[in-house]
C-alpha positions as CSV (number, residue, x, y, z in Angstrom):
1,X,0.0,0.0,0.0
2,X,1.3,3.3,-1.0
3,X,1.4,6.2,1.1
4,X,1.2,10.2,0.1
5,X,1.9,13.0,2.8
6,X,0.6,15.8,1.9
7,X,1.4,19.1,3.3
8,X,-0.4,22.6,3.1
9,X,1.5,25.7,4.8
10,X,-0.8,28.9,3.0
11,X,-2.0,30.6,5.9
12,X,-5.2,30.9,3.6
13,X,-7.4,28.3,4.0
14,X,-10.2,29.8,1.1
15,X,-8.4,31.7,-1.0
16,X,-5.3,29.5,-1.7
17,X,-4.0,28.7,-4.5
18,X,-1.7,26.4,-3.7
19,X,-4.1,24.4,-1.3
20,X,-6.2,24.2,-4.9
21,X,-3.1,22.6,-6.7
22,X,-2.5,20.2,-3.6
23,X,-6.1,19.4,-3.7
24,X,-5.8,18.5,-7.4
25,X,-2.5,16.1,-7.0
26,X,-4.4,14.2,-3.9
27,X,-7.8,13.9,-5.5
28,X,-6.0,12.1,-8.8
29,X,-3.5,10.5,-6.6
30,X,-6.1,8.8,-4.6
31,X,-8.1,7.8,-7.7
32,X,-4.5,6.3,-9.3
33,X,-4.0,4.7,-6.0
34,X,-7.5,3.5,-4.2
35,X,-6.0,1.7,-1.5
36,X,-2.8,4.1,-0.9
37,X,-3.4,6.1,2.4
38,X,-3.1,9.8,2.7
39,X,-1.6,11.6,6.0
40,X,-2.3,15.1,6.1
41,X,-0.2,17.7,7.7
42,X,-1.3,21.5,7.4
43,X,1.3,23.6,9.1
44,X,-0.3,26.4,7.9
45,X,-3.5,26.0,9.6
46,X,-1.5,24.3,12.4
47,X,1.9,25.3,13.0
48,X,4.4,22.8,14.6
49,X,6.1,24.3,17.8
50,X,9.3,26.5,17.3
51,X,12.6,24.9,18.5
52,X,13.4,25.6,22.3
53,X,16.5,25.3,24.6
54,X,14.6,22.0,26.2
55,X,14.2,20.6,22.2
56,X,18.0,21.0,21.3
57,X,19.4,19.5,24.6
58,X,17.1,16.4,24.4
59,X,18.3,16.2,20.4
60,X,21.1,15.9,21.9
61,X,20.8,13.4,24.7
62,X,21.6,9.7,23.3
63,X,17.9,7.3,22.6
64,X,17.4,5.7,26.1
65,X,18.7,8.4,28.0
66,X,16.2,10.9,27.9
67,X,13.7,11.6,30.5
68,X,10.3,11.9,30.9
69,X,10.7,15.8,30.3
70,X,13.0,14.9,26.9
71,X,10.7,12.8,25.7
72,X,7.9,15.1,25.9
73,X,10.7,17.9,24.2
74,X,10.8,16.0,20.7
75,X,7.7,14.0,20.9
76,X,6.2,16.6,18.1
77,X,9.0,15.8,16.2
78,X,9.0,12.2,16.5
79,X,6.0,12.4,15.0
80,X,6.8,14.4,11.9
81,X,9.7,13.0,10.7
82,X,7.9,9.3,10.8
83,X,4.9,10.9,9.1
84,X,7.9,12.0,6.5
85,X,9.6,8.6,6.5
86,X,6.8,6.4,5.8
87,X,5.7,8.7,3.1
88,X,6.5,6.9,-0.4
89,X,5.8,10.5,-1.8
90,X,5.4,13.8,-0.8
91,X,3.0,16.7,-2.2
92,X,3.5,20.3,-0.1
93,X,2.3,23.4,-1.4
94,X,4.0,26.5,-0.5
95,X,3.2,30.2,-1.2
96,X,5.7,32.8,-1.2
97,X,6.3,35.3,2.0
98,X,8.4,37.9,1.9
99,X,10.7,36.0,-0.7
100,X,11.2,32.8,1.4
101,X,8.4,30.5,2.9
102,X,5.7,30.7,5.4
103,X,6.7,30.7,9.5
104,X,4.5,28.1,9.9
105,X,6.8,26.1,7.1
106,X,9.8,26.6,8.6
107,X,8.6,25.5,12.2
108,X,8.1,22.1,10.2
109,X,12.0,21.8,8.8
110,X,13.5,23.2,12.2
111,X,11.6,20.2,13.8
112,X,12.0,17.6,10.9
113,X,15.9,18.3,10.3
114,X,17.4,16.6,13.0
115,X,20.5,15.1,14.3
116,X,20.8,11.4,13.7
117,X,17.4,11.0,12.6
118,X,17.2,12.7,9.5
119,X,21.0,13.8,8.8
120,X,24.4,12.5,10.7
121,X,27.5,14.6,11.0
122,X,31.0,12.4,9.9
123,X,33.7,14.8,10.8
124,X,36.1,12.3,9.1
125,X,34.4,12.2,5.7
126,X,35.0,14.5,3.0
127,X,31.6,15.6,2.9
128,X,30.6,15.7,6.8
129,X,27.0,16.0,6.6
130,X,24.9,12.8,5.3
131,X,20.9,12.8,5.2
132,X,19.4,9.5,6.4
133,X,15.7,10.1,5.1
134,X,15.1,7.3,2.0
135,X,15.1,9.0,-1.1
136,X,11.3,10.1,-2.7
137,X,9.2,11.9,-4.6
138,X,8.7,15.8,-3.8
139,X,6.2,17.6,-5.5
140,X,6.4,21.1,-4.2
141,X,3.8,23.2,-5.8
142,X,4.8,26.9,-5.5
143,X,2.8,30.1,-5.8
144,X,4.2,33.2,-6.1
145,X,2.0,36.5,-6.2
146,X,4.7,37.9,-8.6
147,X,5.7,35.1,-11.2
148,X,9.1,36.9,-12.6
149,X,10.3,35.8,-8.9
150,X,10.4,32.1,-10.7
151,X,13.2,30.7,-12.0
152,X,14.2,32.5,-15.0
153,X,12.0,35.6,-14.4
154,X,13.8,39.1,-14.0
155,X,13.0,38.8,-10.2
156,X,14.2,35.4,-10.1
157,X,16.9,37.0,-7.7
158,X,14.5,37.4,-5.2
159,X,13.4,34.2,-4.9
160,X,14.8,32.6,-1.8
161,X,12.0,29.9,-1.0
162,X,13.1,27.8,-3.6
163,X,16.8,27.1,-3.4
164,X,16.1,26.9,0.5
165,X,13.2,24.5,0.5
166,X,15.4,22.4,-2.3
167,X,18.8,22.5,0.0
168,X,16.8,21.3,3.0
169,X,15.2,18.3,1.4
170,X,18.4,17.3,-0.1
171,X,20.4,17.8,3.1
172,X,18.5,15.1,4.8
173,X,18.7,12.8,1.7
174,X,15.8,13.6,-0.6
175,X,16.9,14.9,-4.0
176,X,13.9,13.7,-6.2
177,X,11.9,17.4,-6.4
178,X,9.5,18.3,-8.7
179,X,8.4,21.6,-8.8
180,X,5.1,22.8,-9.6
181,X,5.1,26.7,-10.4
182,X,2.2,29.3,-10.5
183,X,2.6,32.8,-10.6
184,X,1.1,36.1,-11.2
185,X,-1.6,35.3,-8.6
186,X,-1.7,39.1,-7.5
187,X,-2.3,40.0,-10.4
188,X,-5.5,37.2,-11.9
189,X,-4.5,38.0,-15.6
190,X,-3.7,36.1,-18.6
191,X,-0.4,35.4,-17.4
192,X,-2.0,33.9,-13.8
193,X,-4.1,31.8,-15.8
194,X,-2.0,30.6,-18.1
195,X,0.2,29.8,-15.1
196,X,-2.9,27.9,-13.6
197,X,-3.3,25.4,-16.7
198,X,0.4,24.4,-16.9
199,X,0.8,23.9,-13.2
200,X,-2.7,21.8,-13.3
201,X,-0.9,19.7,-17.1
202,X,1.4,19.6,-15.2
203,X,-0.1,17.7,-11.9
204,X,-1.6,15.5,-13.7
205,X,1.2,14.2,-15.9
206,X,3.3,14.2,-12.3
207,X,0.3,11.8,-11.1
208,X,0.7,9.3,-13.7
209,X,4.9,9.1,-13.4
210,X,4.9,8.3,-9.7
């Protein structure tokens, strides 16, 4: 049985266009997969805890050594990164704030990106940093209010959601991304709707190829 997490971080929940293109993806990945199982994570309606000074010193703290305290510390994150792990694929949608992504996003990678569960350090090695998540599927549908900030637009060097979201997945071992772009939604023009009908070609094709 295949599994699909899917994660929302708009802090929209109406008037989202990325939780539209999410929607899209699940509803056609459910129909390609009737007896795959969904988990569902919105961070943006639900934010995951921020890191603490009691979170990094039970990180810390060897398996079997951590109190009852400790425990409680990473138990949110326990939870995460197995939702993450047992995931065969991953959908998350992700609007643009302020050039990078939401709070509420961020909260989730502080609290999935963790040590010796999702990366180990080698001080030995040439490279000293090694992600231990199994490699899978990312299909990370971005919206942008302003689509020149995509790749290859004359804003493009604005864009720091992007390149951060793709350096975080592939620090903890997941490499295989597949972006999903929509821009212009400030705007609802040709150029947003036009931007609307590739990214939805373009979910569906993605579907069909996992």
């Amino acid at each position: 049985m295949k599994t699909l997490l899917h994660i929302d971080s708009s802090g929209r929940e109406t008037r989202s266009v990325s939780r539209g293109m999410t929607d899209r993806f699940v509803n056609r990945w459910r129909a390609a997969n009737p007896d795959g199982r969904v988990i569902r994570r919105d961070v943006g309606l639900n934010p995951p805890t921020t890191v603490t000074e009691a979170w990094i010193a039970s990180v810390y703290t060897p398996d079997g050594e951590r109190d009852a305290a400790a425990q409680q510390a990473v138990a949110e994150s326990d939870t995460l990164i197995e939702e993450l792990s047992s995931a065969d694929a991953v959908v998350m949608g992700v609007s643009m704030y302020n050039f990078g992504m939401p709070a509420a996003l961020k909260a989730w990678v502080d609290q999935v990106v963790r040590i010796n569960r999702t990366f180990v350090i080698e001080p030995d090695s040439e490279q000293p940093y090694r992600g231990l998540m199994t490699d899978k599927p990312v299909v990370l549908v971005i919206s942008a209010g302003e689509g020149e900030m995509h790749p290859g637009g004359s804003m493009e060097h604005l864009n720091f959601l992007e390149p951060h979201l793709m350096t975080i997945l592939g620090f903890v071992g997941m490499t295989d991304v597949r972006p999903v772009r929509i821009g212009y939604s400030e705007f609802k023009d040709e150029r947003y709707e036009r931007s609307v009908r590739e990214a939805e070609a373009q979910i569906d094709a993605l579907v069909g190829s996992l």
